[in-house]
C-alpha positions as semicolon CSV with decimal commas, in nm:
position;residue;x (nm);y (nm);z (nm)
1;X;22,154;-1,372;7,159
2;X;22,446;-1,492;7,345
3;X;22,668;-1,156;7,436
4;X;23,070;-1,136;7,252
5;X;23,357;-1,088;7,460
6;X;23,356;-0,735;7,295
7;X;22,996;-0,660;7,339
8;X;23,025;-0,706;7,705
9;X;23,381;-0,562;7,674
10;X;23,172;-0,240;7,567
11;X;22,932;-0,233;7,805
12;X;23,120;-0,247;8,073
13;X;23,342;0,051;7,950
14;X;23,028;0,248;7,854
15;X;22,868;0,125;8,215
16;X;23,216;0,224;8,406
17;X;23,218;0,580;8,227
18;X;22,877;0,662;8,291
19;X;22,931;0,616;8,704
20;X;23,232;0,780;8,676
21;X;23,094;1,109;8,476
22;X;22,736;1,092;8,649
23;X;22,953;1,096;9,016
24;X;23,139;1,401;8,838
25;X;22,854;1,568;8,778
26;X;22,669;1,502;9,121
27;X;23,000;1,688;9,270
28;X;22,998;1,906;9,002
29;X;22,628;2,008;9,072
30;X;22,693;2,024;9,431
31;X;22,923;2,255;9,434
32;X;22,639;2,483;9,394
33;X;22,377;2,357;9,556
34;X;22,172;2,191;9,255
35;X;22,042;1,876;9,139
36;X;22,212;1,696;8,864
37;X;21,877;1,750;8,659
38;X;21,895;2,122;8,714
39;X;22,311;2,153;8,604
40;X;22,148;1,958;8,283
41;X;21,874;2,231;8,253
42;X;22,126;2,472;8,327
43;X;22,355;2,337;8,069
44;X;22,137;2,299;7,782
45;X;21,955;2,669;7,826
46;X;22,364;2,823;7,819
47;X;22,387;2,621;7,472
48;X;22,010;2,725;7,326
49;X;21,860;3,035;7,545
50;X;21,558;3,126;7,449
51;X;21,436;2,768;7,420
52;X;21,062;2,637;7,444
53;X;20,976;2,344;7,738
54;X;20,884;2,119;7,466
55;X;21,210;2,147;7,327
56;X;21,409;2,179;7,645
57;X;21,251;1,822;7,717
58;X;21,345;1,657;7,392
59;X;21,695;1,750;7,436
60;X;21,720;1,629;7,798
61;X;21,469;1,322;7,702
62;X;21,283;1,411;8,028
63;X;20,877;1,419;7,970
64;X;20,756;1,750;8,015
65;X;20,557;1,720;8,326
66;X;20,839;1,617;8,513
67;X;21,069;1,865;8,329
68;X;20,800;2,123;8,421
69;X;20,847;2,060;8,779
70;X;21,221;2,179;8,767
71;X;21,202;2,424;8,563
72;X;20,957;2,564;8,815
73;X;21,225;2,487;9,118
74;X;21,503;2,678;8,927
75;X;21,201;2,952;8,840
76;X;21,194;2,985;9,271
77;X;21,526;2,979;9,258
78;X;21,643;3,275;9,057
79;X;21,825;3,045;8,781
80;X;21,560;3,067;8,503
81;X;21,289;3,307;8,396
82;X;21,038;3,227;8,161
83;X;20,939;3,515;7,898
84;X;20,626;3,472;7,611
85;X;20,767;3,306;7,301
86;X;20,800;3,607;7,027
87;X;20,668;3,438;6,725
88;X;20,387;3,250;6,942
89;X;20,297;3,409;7,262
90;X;20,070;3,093;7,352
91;X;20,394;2,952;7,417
92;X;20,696;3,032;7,650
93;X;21,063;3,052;7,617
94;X;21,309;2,956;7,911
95;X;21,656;3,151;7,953
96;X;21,896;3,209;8,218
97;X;21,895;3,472;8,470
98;X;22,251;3,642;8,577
99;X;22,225;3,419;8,916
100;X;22,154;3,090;8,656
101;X;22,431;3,207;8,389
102;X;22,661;3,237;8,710
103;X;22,612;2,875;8,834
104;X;22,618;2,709;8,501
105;X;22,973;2,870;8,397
106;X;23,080;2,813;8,817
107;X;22,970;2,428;8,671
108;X;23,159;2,440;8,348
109;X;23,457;2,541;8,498
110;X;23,471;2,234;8,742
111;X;23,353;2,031;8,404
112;X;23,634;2,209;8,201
113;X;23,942;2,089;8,486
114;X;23,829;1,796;8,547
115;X;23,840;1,717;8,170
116;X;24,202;1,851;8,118
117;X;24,281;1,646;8,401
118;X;24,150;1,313;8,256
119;X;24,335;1,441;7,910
120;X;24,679;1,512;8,077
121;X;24,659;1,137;8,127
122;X;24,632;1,033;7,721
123;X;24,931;1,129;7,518
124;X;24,882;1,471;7,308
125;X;24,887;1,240;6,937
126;X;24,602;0,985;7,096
127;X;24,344;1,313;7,218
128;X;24,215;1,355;6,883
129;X;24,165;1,000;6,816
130;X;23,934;0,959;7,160
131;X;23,734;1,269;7,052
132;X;23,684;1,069;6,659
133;X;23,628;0,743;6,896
134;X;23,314;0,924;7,123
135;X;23,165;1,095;6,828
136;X;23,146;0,749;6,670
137;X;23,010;0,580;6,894
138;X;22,737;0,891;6,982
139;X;22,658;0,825;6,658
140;X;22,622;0,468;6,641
141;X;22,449;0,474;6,938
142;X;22,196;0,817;6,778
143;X;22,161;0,565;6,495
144;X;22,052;0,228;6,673
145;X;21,673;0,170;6,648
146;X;21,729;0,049;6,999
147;X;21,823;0,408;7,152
148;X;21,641;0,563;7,367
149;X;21,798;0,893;7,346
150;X;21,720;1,223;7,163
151;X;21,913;1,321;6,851
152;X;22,191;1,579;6,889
């Protein structure tokens, strides 16, 4: 399949905003002394606490084992504690400690400038019409029998 002018226009926006968001979020991360992995653990157990590994890996797309490992490193850390699951205690639940609910808002904060800042640049009557334009294409992209990616 020979590529369009706007299918290669597209990827190289979608390549271009990746680099630029995955170098926010290495600084982001940095600022307190995590992994970009662990702000993305972080992240998702402020959205779903009480979540199970299995499902704290579909989210992040991350196989277990290797998910398992950083929970484990936050675990050491003091950002996550793991309690029995209530409705199956051969199972265990992740959540936040106070030192992990700390770094993840200390994170969203940075995430929640940096954001206005990129907004301050798009005129007020176009914001609403980028938002429309990334929920499309997340969608698209959900829908594709070529992605990769878990739904959300």
């Amino acid at each position: 399949m020979i590529p369009t002018q706007q299918n290669v226009k597209v990827r190289e926006t979608l390549h271009l905003l990746v680099r630029r968001f995955g170098l926010l979020q290495k600084e982001g991360a940095q600022c307190c002394g995590i992994s970009v992995i662990h702000s993305h653990i972080l992240y998702e157990l402020s959205k779903h606490p009480n979540i199970s590994l299995n499902d704290l890996s579909q989210n992040l797309a991350v196989d277990t084992s290797t998910l398992s490992r950083q929970v484990q490193q936050l675990v050491e850390q003091n950002m996550i504690n793991r309690h029995p699951d209530p409705n199956d205690r051969r199972f265990v639940v992740l959540a936040l400690t106070s030192e992990g609910q700390k770094v993840s808002k200390e994170i969203a904060e940075q995430m929640e400038q940096y954001v206005s800042s990129v907004l301050q640049f798009i005129p007020k009557e176009k914001q609403d019409q980028v938002l429309e334009s990334l929920d499309l294409l997340s969608n698209a992209m959900k829908q594709s029998p070529n992605c990769c990616t878990p739904p959300l």
